[in-house]
C-alpha beads as a LAMMPS data file, in Angstrom:
LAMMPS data file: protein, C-alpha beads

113 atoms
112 bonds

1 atom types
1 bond types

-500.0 500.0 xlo xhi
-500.0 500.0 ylo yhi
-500.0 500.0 zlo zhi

Masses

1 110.0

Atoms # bond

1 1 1 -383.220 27.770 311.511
2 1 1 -383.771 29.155 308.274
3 1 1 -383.771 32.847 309.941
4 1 1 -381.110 32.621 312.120
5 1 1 -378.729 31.879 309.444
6 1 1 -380.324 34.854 307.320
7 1 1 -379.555 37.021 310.082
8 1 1 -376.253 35.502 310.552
9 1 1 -375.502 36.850 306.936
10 1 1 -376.916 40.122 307.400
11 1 1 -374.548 40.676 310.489
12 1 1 -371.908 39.278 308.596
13 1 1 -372.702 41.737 305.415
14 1 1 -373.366 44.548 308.116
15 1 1 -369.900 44.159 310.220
16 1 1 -367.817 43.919 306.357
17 1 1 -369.037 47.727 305.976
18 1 1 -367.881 48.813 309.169
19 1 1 -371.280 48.980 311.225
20 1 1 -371.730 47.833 314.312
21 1 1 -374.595 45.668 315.545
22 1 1 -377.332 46.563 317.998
23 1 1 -377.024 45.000 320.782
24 1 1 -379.384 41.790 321.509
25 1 1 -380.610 39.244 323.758
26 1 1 -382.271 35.882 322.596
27 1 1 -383.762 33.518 324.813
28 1 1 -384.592 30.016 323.592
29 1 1 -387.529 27.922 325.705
30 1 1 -387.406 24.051 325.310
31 1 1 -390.714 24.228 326.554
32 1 1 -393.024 26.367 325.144
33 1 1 -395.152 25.695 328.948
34 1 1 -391.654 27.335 330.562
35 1 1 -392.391 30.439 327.624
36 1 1 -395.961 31.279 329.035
37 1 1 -394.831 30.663 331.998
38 1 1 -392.106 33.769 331.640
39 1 1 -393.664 35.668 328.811
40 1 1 -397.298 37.114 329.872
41 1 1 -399.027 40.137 327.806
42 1 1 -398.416 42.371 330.931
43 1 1 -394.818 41.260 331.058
44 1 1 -394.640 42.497 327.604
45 1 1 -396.358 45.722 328.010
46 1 1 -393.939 46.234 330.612
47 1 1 -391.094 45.385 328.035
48 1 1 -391.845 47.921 325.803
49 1 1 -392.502 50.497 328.136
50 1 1 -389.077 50.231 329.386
51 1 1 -387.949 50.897 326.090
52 1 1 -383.867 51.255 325.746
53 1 1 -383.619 53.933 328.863
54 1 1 -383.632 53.315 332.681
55 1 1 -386.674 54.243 334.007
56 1 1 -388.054 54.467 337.816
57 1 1 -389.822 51.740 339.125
58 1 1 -392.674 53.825 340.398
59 1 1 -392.837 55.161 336.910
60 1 1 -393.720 52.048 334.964
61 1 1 -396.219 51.139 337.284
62 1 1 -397.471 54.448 336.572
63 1 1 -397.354 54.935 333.384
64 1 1 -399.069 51.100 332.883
65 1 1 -401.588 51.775 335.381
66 1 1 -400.504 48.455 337.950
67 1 1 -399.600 48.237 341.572
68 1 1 -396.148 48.911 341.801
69 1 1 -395.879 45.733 343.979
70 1 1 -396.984 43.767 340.421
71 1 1 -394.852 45.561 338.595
72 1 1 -392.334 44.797 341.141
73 1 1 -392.964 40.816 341.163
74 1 1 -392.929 40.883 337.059
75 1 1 -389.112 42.707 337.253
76 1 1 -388.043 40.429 338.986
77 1 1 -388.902 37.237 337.052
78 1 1 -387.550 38.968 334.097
79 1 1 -384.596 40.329 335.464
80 1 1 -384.044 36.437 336.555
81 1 1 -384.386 35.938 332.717
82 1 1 -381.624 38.041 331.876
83 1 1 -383.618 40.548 330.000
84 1 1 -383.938 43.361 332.479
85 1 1 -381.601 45.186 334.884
86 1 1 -381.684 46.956 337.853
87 1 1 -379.595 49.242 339.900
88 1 1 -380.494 51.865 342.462
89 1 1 -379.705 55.674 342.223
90 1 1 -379.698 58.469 345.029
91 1 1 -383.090 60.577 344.852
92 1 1 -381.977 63.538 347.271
93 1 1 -383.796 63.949 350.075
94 1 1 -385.845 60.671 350.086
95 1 1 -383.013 58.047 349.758
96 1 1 -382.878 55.661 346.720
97 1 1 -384.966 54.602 343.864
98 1 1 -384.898 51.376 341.772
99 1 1 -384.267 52.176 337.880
100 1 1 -385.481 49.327 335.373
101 1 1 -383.639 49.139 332.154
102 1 1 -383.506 46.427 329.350
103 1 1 -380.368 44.260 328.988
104 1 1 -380.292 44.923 325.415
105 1 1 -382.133 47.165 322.865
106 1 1 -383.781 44.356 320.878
107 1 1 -385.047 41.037 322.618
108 1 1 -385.823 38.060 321.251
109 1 1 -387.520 35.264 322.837
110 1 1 -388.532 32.002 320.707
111 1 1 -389.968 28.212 321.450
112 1 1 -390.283 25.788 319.034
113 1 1 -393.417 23.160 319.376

Bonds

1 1 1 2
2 1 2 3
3 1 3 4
4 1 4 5
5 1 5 6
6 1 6 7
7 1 7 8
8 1 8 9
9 1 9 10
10 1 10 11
11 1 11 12
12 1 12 13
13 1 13 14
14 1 14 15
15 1 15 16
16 1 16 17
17 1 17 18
18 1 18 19
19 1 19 20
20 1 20 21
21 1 21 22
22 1 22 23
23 1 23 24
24 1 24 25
25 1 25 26
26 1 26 27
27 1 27 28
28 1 28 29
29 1 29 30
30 1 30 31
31 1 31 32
32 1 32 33
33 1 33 34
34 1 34 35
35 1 35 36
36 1 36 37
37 1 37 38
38 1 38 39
39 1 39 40
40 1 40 41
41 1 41 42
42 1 42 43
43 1 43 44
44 1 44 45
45 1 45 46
46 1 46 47
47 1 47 48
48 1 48 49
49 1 49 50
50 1 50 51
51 1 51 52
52 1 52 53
53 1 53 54
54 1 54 55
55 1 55 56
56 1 56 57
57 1 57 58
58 1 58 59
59 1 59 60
60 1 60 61
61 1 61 62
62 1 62 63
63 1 63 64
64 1 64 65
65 1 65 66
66 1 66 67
67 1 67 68
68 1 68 69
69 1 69 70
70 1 70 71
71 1 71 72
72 1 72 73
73 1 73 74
74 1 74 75
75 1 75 76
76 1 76 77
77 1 77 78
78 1 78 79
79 1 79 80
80 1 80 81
81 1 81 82
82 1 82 83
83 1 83 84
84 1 84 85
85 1 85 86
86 1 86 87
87 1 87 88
88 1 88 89
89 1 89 90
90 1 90 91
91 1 91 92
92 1 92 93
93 1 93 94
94 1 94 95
95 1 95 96
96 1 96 97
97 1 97 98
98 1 98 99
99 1 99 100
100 1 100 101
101 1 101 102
102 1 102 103
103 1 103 104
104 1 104 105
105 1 105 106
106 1 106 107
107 1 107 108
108 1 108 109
109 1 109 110
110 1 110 111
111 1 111 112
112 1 112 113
């Protein structure tokens, strides 16, 4: 509790000087059991490979060395989360691609025990 009224005041101290806050997502298990069941290390690797720019499915899996059906499967249980997106662009000449991006630039997840 104790840091989420520090950063309460630093967003407070942060908006007064005219700055504007990066956007963020916080997620909040009751259950730490519901938090591993969400948050696994390659779900996180994934995460941060994503980064704060849409990026091609096919590319993550790439670029983490997984089946792209994995990859796939882990997208969607975060994107059921709320802390990724997806939307599908035209790639001429071979029809569409699925782009991954982050809902916000910094993500927070937390469970108390």
């Amino acid at each position: 509790m104790k840091t989420f009224f520090a950063r309460l005041r630093r967003d407070a101290r942060n908006l007064d000087r005219g700055e504007t806050l990066r956007p963020r997502v916080r997620i909040a298990f009751e259950d730490p059991a519901d938090f591993l069941l969400v948050i696994t290390p390659a779900r996180i690797r994934l995460l941060r490979q994503i980064g704060t720019r849409a990026v091609a499915v096919n590319a993550v899996a790439k670029a983490l060395s997984r089946d792209q059906s994995a990859v796939r499967r882990d997208i969607v249980a975060l994107e059921a989360q709320r802390l990724l997106k997806t939307h599908k662009v035209s790639n001429p000449g071979h029809g569409t691609r699925t782009m991954v991006s982050r809902s916000a630039a910094a993500i927070e997840l937390a469970t108390v025990i």
